[in-house]
NUKE-238922 format. One record per residue (C-alpha): residue in three letters; y, z, x. Coordinates in steps of 0.5 Angstrom, whole numbers, padded with zeros to 4 digits, always signed. Example, Ala and Ser with C-alpha at 12.3 -4.5 7.8 and 13.67 -1.06 7.14 Angstrom:
ala-0009+0016+0025
ser-0002+0014+0027
end
This chain:
unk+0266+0077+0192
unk+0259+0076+0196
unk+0253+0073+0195
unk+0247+0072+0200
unk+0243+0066+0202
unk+0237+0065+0207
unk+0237+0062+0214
unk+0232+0058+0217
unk+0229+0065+0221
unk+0229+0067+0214
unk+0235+0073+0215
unk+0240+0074+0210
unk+0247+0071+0210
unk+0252+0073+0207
unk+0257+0068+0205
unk+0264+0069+0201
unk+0267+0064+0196
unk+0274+0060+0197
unk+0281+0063+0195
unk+0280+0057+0190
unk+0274+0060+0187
unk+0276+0067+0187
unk+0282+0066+0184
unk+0279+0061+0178
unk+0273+0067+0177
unk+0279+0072+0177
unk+0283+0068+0172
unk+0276+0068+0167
unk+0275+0075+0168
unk+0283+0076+0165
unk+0281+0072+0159
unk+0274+0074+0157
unk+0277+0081+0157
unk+0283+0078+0153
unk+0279+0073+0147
unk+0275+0080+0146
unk+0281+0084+0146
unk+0284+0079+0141
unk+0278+0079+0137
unk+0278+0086+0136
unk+0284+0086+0134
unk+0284+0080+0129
unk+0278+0085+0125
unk+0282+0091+0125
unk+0288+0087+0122
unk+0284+0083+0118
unk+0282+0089+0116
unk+0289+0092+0115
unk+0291+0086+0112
unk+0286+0085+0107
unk+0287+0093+0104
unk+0294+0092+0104
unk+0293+0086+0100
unk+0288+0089+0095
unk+0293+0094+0094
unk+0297+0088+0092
unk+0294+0085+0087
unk+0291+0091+0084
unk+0299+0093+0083
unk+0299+0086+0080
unk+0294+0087+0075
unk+0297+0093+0073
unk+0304+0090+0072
unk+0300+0085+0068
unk+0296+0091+0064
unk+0304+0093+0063
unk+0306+0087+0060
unk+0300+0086+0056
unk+0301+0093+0053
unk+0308+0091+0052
unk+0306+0085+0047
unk+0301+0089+0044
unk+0306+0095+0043
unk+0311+0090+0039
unk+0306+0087+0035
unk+0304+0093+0033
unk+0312+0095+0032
unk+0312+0088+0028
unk+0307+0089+0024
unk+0308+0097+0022
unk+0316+0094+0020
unk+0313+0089+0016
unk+0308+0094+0012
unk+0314+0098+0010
unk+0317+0093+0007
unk+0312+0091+0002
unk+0311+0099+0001
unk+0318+0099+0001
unk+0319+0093-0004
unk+0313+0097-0009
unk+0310+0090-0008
unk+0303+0091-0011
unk+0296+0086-0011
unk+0299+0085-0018
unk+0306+0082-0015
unk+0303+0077-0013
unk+0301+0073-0019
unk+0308+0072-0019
unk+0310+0065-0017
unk+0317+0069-0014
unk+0314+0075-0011
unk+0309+0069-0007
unk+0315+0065-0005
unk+0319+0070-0003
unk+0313+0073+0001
unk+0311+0067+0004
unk+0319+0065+0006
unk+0319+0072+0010
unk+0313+0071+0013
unk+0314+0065+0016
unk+0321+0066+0018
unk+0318+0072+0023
unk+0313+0067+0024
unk+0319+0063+0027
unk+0322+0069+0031
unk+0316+0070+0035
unk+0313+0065+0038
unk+0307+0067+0040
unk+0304+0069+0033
unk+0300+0064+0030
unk+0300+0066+0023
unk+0301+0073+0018
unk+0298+0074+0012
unk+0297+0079+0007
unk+0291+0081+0004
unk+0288+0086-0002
unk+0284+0092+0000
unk+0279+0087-0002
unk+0280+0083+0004
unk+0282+0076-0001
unk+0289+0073+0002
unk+0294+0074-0003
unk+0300+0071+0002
unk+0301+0067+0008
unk+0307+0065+0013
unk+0304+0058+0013
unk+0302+0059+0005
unk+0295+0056+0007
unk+0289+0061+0006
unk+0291+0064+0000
unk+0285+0066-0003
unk+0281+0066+0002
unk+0275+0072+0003
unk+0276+0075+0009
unk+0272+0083+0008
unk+0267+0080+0013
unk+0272+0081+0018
unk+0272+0088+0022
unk+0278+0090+0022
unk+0278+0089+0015
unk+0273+0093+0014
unk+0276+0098+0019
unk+0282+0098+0015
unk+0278+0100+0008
unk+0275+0105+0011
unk+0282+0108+0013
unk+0284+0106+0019
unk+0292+0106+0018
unk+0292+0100+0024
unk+0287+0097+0028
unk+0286+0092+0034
unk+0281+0086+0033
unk+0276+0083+0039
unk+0276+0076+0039
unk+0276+0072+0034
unk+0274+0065+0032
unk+0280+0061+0028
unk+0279+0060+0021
unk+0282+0054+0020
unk+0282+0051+0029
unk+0277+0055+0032
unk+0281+0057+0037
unk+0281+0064+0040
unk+0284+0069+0036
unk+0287+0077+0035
unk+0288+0080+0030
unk+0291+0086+0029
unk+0292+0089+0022
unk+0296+0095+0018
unk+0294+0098+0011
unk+0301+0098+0007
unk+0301+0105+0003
unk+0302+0107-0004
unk+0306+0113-0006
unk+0300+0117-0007
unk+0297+0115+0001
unk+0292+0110-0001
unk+0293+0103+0001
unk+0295+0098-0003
unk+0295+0092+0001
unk+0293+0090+0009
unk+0298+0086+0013
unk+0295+0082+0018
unk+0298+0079+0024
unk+0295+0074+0028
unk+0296+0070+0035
unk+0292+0066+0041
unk+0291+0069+0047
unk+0293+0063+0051
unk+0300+0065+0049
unk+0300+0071+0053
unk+0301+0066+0059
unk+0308+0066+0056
unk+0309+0073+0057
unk+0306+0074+0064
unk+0310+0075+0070
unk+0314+0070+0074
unk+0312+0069+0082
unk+0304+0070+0081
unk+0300+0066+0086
unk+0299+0060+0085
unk+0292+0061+0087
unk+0291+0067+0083
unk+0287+0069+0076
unk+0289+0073+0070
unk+0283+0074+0065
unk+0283+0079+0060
unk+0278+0082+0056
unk+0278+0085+0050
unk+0273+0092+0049
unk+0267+0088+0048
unk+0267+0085+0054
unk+0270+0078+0051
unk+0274+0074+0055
unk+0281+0073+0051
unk+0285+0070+0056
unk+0284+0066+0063
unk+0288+0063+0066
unk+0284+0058+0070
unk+0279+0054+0066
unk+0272+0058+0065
unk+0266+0056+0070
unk+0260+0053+0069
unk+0255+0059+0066
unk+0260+0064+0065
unk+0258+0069+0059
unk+0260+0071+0054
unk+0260+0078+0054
unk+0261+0082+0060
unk+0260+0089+0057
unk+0255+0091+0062
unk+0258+0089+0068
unk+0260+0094+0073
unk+0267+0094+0074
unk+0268+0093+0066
unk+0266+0099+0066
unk+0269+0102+0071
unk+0276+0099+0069
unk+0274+0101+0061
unk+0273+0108+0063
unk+0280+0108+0065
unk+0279+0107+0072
unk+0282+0100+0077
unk+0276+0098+0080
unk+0278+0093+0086
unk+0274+0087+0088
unk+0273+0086+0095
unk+0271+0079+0098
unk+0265+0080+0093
unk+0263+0075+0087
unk+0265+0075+0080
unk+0262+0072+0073
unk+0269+0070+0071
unk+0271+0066+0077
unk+0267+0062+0082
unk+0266+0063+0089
unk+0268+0071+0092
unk+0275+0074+0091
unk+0279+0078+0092
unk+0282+0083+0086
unk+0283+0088+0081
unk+0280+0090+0074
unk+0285+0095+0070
unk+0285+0098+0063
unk+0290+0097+0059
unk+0293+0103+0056
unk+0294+0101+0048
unk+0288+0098+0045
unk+0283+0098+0050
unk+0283+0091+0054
unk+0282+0091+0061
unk+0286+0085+0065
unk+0283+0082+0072
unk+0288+0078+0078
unk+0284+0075+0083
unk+0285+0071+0088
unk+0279+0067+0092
unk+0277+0070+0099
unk+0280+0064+0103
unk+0288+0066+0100
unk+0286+0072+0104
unk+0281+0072+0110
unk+0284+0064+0111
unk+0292+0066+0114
unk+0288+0072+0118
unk+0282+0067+0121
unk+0288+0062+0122
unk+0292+0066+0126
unk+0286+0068+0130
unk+0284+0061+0132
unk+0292+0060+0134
unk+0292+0066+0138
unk+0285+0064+0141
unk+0289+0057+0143
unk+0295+0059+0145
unk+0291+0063+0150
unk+0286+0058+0153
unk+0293+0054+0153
unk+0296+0060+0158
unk+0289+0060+0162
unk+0289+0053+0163
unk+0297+0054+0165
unk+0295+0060+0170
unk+0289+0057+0172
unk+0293+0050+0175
unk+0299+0055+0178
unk+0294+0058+0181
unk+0290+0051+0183
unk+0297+0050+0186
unk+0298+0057+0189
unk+0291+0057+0192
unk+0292+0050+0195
unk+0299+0052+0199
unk+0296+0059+0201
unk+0289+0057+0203
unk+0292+0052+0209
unk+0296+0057+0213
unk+0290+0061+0212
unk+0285+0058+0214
unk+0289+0057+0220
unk+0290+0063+0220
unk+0282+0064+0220
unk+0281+0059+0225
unk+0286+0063+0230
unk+0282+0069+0228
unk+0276+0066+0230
unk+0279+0064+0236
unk+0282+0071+0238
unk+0275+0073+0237
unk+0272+0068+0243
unk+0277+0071+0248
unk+0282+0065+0247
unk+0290+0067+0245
unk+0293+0062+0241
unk+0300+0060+0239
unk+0301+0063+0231
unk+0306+0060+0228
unk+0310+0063+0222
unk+0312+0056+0219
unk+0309+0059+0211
unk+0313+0059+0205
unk+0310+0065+0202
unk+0313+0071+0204
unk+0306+0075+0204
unk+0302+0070+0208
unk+0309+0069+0212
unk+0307+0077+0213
unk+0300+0075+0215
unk+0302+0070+0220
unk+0306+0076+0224
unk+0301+0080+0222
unk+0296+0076+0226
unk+0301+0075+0231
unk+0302+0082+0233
unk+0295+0083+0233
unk+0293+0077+0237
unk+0298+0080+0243
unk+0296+0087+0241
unk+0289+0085+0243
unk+0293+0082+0249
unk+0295+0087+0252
unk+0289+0092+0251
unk+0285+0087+0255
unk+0291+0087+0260
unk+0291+0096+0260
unk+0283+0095+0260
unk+0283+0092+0266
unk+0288+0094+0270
unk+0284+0101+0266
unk+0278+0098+0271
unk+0281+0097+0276
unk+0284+0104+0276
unk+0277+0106+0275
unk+0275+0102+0281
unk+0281+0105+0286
unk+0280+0112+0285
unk+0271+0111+0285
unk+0274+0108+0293
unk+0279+0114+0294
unk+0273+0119+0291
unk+0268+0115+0297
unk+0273+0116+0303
unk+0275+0122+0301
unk+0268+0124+0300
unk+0266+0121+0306
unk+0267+0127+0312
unk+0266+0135+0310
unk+0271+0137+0316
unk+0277+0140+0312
unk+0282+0138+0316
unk+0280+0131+0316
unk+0279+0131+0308
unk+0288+0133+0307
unk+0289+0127+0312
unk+0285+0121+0307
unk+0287+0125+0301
unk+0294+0124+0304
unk+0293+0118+0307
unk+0289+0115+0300
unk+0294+0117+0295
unk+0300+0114+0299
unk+0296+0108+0300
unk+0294+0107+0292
unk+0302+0111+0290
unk+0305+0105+0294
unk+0309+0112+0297
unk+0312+0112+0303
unk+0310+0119+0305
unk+0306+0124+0302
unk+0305+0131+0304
unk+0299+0136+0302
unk+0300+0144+0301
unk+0294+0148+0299
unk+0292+0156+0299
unk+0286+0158+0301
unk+0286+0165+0299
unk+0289+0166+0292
unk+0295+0170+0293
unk+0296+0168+0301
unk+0300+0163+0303
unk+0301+0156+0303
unk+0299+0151+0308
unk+0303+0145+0308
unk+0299+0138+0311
unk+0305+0132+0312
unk+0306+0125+0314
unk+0303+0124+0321
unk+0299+0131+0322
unk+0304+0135+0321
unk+0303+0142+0320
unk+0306+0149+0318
unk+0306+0155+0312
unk+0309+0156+0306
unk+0311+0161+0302
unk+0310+0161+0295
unk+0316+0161+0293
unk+0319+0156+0297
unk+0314+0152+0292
unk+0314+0155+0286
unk+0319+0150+0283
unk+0313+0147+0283
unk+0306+0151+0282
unk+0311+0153+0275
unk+0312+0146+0273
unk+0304+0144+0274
unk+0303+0151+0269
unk+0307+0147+0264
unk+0304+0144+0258
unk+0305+0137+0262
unk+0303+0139+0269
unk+0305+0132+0272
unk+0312+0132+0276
unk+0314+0125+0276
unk+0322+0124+0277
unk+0326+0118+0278
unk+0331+0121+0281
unk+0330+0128+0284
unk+0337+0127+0287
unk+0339+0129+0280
unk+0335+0136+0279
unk+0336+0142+0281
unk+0331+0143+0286
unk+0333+0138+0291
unk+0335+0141+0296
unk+0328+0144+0296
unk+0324+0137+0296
unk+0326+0134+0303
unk+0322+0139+0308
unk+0316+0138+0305
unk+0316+0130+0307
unk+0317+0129+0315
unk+0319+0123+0318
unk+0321+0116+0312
unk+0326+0115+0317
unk+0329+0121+0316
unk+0332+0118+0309
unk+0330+0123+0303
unk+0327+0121+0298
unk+0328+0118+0292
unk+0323+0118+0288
unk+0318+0124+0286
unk+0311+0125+0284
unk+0307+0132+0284
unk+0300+0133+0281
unk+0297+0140+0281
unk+0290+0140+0286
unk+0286+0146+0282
unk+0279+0151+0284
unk+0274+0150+0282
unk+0275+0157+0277
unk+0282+0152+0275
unk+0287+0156+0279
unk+0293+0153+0282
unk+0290+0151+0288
unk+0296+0147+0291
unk+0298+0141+0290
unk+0299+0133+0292
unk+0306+0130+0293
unk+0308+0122+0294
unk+0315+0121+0296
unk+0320+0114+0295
unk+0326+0112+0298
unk+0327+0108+0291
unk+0329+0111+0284
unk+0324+0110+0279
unk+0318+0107+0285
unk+0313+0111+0281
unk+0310+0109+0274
unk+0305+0111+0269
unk+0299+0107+0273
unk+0301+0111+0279
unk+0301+0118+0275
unk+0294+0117+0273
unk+0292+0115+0280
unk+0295+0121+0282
unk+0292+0126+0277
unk+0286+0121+0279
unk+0286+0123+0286
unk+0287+0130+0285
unk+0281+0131+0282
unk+0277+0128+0287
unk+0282+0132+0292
unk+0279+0138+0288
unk+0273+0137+0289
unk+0272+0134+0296
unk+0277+0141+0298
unk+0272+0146+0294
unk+0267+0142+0298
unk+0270+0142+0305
unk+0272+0150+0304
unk+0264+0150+0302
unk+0262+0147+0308
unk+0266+0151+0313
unk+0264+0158+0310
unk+0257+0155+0311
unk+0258+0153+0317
unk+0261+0160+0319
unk+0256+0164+0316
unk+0251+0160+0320
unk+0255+0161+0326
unk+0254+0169+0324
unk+0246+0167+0323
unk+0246+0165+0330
unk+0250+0170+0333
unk+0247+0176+0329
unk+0240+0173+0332
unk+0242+0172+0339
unk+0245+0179+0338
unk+0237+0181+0335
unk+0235+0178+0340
unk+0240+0183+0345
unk+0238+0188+0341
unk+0230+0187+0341
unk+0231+0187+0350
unk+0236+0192+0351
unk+0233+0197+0346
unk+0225+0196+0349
unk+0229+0197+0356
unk+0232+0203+0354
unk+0226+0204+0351
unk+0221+0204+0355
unk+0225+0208+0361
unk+0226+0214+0359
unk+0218+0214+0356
unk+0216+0212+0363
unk+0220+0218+0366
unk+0217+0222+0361
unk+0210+0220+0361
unk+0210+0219+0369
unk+0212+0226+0369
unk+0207+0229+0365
unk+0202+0226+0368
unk+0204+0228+0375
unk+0205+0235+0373
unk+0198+0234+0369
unk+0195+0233+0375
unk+0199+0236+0380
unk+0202+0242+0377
unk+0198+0246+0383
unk+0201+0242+0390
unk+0208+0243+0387
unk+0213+0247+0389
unk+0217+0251+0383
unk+0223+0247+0385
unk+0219+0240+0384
unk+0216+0243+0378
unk+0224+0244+0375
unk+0226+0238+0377
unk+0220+0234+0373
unk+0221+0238+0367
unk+0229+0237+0367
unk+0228+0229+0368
unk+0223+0229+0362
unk+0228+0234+0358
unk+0233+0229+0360
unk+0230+0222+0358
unk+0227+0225+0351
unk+0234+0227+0349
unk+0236+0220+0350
unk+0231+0217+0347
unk+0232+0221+0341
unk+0239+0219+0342
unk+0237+0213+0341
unk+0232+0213+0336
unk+0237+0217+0332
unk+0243+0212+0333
unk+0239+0207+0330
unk+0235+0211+0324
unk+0242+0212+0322
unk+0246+0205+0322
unk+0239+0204+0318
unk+0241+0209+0313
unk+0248+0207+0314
unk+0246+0199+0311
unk+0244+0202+0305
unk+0252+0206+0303
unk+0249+0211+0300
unk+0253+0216+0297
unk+0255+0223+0301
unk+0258+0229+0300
unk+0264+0233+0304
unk+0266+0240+0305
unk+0270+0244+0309
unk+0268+0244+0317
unk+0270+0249+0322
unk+0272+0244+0328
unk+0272+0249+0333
unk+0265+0252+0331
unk+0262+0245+0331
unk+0266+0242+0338
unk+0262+0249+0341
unk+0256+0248+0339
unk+0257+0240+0342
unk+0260+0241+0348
unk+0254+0248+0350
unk+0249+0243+0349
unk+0252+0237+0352
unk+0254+0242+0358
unk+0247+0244+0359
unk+0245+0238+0359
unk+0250+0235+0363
unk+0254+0240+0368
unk+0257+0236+0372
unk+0262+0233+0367
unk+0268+0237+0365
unk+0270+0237+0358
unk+0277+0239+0356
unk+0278+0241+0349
unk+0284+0241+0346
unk+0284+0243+0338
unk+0292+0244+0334
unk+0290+0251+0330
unk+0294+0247+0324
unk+0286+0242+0325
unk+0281+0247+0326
unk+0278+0245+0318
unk+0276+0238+0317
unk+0273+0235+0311
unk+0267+0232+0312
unk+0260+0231+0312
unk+0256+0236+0318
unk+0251+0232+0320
unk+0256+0226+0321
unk+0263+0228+0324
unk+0257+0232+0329
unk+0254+0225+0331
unk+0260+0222+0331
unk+0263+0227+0336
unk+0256+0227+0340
unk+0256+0219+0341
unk+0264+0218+0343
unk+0263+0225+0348
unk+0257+0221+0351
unk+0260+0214+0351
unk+0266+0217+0355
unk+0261+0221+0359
unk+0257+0215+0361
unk+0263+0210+0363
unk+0268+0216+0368
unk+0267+0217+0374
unk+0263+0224+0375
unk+0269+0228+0377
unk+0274+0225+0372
unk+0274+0229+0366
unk+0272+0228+0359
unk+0278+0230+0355
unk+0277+0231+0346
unk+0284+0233+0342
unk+0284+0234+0335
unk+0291+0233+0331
unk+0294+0234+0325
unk+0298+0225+0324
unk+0301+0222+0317
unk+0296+0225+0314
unk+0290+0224+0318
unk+0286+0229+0322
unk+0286+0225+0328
unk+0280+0226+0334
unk+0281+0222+0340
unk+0275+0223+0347
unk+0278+0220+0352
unk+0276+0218+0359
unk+0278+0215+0365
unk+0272+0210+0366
unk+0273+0202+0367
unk+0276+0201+0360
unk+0275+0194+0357
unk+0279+0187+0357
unk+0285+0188+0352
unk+0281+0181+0348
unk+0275+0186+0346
unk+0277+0193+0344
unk+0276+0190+0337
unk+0269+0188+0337
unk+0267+0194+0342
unk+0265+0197+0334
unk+0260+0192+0332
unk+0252+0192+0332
unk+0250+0190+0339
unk+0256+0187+0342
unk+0257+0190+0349
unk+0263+0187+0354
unk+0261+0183+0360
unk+0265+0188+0365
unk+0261+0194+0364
unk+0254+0192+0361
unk+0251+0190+0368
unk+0254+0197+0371
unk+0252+0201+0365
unk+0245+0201+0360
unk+0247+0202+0353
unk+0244+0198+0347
unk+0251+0197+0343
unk+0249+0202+0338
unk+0253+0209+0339
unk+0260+0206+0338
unk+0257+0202+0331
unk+0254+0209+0328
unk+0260+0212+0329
unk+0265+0206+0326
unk+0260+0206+0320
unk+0259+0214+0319
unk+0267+0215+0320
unk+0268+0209+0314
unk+0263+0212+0310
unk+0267+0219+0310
unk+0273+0215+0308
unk+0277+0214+0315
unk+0278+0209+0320
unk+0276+0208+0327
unk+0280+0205+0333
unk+0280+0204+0341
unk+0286+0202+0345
unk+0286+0203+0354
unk+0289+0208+0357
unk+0295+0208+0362
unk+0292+0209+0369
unk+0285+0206+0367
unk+0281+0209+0362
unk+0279+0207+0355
unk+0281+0212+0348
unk+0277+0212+0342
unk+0280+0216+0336
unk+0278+0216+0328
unk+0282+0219+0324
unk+0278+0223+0317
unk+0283+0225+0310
unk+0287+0231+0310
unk+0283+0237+0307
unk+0288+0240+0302
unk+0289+0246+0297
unk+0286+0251+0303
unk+0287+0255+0308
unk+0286+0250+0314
unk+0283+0257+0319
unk+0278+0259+0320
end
């Protein structure tokens, strides 16, 4: 349970109450739910308890009701048998003026007098209602036709009940029930009268009734003919227009409940129940203390015997409290103390079994949070370790200096006595493996794939205590050098991955002790994999920037070449071209014909080159772009005539041979291309042999291919630069100072051969010379003559 209070800046703080109090707080919200249950149960049973003792005394009362009508109905037997003896014995008014008739009468009367204890008198009357006889022989002459049940037997009843009556001679309380004696002819002849004091009835009620109980019986009238208990004060007489009279006099038991009554004083409980011979309703009651006392009492028991357990339970817990709140406030002091950093000694010394779980629970978290503190700073000072392997191997960009501080660093933070690095530049290529002291060679993926298959597994990292026991151990010795020629023991291999999260290579540490390498060292080294990842992705970056610089470069000096030699070449053949059409513009006349000849074939001559030239370039232009084209079927023979008149017409010193295989005379190719391409190769060769050595084409039918090879006896090139004749530009050093060219011939021909789907090639010629050949795919499906 909580509860706020203010501090001195006015903030809230919240406060909790001892174990002491909590439990005493607990301990009353037990007993409050308790006394209310106990309460509500003492009313549903007092409710209970009530019916089932209304129930009771109303089957009282109607035993009652049977006993009176028991009575009742022998007094009537009585009184019957005594009629009929005297209607038997023919006894008359005028009997009785016989002295014998009167003493044989009175001796008989009062010896049933005697038999029956609860009668007071009987008496004989005439139809006039004088007595003529009684048992106690008082009486006699006495008129007593004021009566009501003597008139009601004059005026026929055959018997009759009377309400109560006033005693003649005491004054007491009287019933009376009467009978006419008939004559033989029907008519009554005299009327016998029995007569008894109600309060005799106690004599016939049941035995056992409660002491506390009152029996009352009212006649018709509502006229009390019996009590057990003296009248109260201000009790009526008549109680005919009393309810439950009523009620019970129509027949029906009318039940009493804790309400009060005008026979009895105070509430009570009970019944009123009609008697079923004469009228007559009989009460039992009960005060209302019989019945609600022994229910409130136990109510009140119950309530103590709770409070006493409360009290109980509460010392117990008192107690408990005591002996618990000791080792928990040192339990609670050993808290505070963990909190501010301190690692106290908890002892488990407690007698309860659940604080004694408390103190080990404690105990437990207290080196818990030891330990955590241990693994968060060694957490840090792994962080620390690799943040400085991340700065050194970040440090240079060179590549080859980058393996060496991810080896050396990763050793150094492994505690490993070699390391070894393999990485793959090209996905699919080989291996390079870097080792201990600088060390270098290729590998195979397979002589890795133990490796690069484990580094793909759901645990990537191989760490292994002892790599003798495994399968590939024979594998694992090459990667290391040096260890002082002892293998290794220890294993411990990460994955180096790309940037597109490919196996790159990975990063193996070595130890000539099993089990050298723990936990710590796997996230060093899965540390420094990251980092190698990262700084190799940037080395291998830096290294293709500074060679696409490189090309930068080297693409501007050759522009640069390219811009002097082509003005060069340029500007030549103009100047023989505008030099020439000058002088034959201003000095046509005082030229022979022979000169005139010799200028125009000059200025034929340079125009040709500088188309050449103009062309050249416009299609290694063109070619830039990769353009699409389409090839057909072209006539070799036709297209190397065509070649070779023009060439011969322009140049005819210089021999050409020939030399077609009649199984190549139709190529697959575009026109414009393979006639450029034979041009420029037929010119190059032209433009390096010696003037009376041939030029020399042979078409060929070879694997496939439709070979064409130009040929010369020309100086040739170094074996170093047969390769690099073909790029823009480039021309070799032994032959550009002998010859003028741009660089330009061979380059279109490589570009225009690559675009027709073929190759190109050169290669020197034995006894000096240089053959350059391309070959361009077969045609296939038609005649190959023409």
């Amino acid at each position: 349970m909580k509860f706020w209070r203010g501090t001195k800046a006015g903030q809230p703080e919240r406060r909790t109450w001892r174990l002491r109090t909590r439990l005493a707080v607990s301990l009353l919200a037990v007993f409050i739910p308790l006394a209310a249950l106990l309460v509500l149960s003492h009313f549903e049973t007092r409710q209970e308890r009530r019916d089932a003792e209304v129930a009771n005394l109303e089957t009282i009362s109607q035993t009652i009701a049977a006993t009176v009508d028991g009575l009742t109905r022998d007094l009537e037997t009585l009184t019957l048998a005594i009629s009929l003896t005297y209607q038997e014995a023919g006894i008359t008014r005028q009997s009785f003026e016989s002295p014998a008739v009167q003493q044989s009468s009175q001796t008989y009367l009062r010896h049933l007098v005697d038999n029956y204890g609860i009668l007071r008198t009987i008496f004989v009357t005439d139809t006039n209602g004088t007595v003529l006889s009684s048992s106690s022989g008082e009486g006699v002459g006495t008129n007593l036709a004021s009566r009501d049940y003597i008139k009601a037997l004059q005026a026929g009843s055959a018997a009759v009940w009377s309400q109560a009556l006033s005693g003649l001679e005491t004054g007491q309380t009287t019933l009376a029930h009467g009978r006419a004696v008939t004559t033989p002819q029907g008519g009554a002849a005299l009327f016998v009268i029995t007569a008894f004091y109600p309060d005799r009835l106690a004599e016939r009620l049941p035995a056992g009734l409660p002491e506390e109980g009152e029996v009352v019986i009212l006649d018709g009238g509502g006229n009390v003919l019996y009590a057990s208990q003296p009248s109260p004060a201000g009790r009526p007489d008549g109680l005919s227009t009393w309810d439950p009279f009523l009620q019970a006099r129509a027949g029906n038991a009318a039940v009493l409940r804790s309400q009060t009554s005008p026979l009895t004083a105070g509430k009570r409980y009970g019944a009123l129940v009609p008697t079923q011979r004469n009228g007559w309703v009989v009460s039992f009651t009960v005060p209302q203390s019989r019945i609600d006392g022994p229910l409130q009492t136990r109510l009140y028991r119950d309530l103590m015997v709770t409070a006493l357990l409360l009290a109980g339970g509460f010392a117990a817990m008192y107690l408990m409290a005591v002996r618990l709140s000791r080792p928990l406030s040192s339990l609670a002091g050993s808290a505070a103390a963990i909190a501010r950093g301190e690692r106290p000694v908890i002892p488990i010394d407690a007698a309860d079994a659940d604080v004694r779980e408390l103190e080990i629970a404690m105990r437990t978290m207290s080196e818990a949070v030891a330990r955590r503190e241990q693994e968060q700073r060694d957490h840090a000072q792994l962080l620390a370790s690799l943040q400085e392997a991340g700065a050194w191997i970040a440090s240079d960009l060179d590549f080859n200096k980058t393996v060496e501080a991810i080896a050396d660093v990763g050793a150094r933070l492994t505690g490993a006595n070699n390391s070894a690095f393999f990485y793959q530049k090209d996905q699919g290529g080989p291996y390079q493996l870097f080792m201990s002291g600088g060390i270098t060679r290729s590998l195979t993926p397979t002589e890795v794939s133990y490796l690069t298959a484990g580094f793909k597994s759901e645990r990537p990292v191989l760490r292994l205590n002892d790599v003798t026991r495994a399968q590939f151990h024979g594998q694992v010795s090459p990667l290391f050098a040096g260890n002082n020629g002892v293998p290794p023991r220890s294993l411990l291999a990460v994955p180096i991955l790309s940037r597109q999260r490919n196996i790159a290579g990975g990063l193996i540490f070595g130890h000539g002790q099993v089990g050298a390498f723990t936990e710590r060292h796997e996230k060093l080294a899965v540390g420094i994999a990251s980092w190698a990842s990262i700084a190799l992705d940037n080395a291998r970056l830096y290294s293709q920037a500074q060679a696409i610089q490189e090309e930068l470069r080297a693409a501007s000096r050759a522009k640069d070449d390219f811009l002097g030699i082509v003005s060069h070449e340029l500007r030549t053949p103009i100047t023989t071209i505008y030099g020439g059409a000058r002088l034959l513009n201003a000095r046509r006349k005082q030229l022979d014909e022979e000169g005139t000849e010799e200028l125009i074939a000059d200025i034929e001559q340079e125009s040709e080159r500088l188309y050449r030239l103009i062309q050249n370039l416009l299609i290694l232009a063109r070619t830039e772009t990769k353009q699409e084209i389409e090839k057909e079927p072209v006539s070799v023979p036709q297209l190397v005539q065509k070649l070779v008149t023009a060439f011969t017409r322009r140049r005819p010193h210089r021999k050409i041979e020939v030399d077609i295989q009649p199984e190549a005379e139709v190529a697959l190719a575009e026109t414009t291309y393979l006639e450029q391409i034979l041009s420029n190769l037929i010119s190059n060769a032209d433009k390096y042999s010696p003037p009376d050595q041939p030029v020399e084409l042979h078409v060929r039918l070879e694997d496939g291919e439709q070979v064409f090879r130009v040929l010369d006896r020309g100086p040739g090139v170094p074996e170093s630069e047969v390769e690099r004749i073909f790029e823009s530009f480039y021309r070799s050093n032994s032959t550009k100072e002998r010859v003028h060219g741009t660089g330009v011939g061979l380059a279109v021909c490589k570009r225009l051969v690559e675009a027709q789907g073929g190759r190109i090639w050169a290669r020197l010629r034995q006894g000096g010379g240089l053959e350059v050949a391309f070959g361009l795919p077969v045609l296939t499906g038609v005649e190959t003559r023409v």
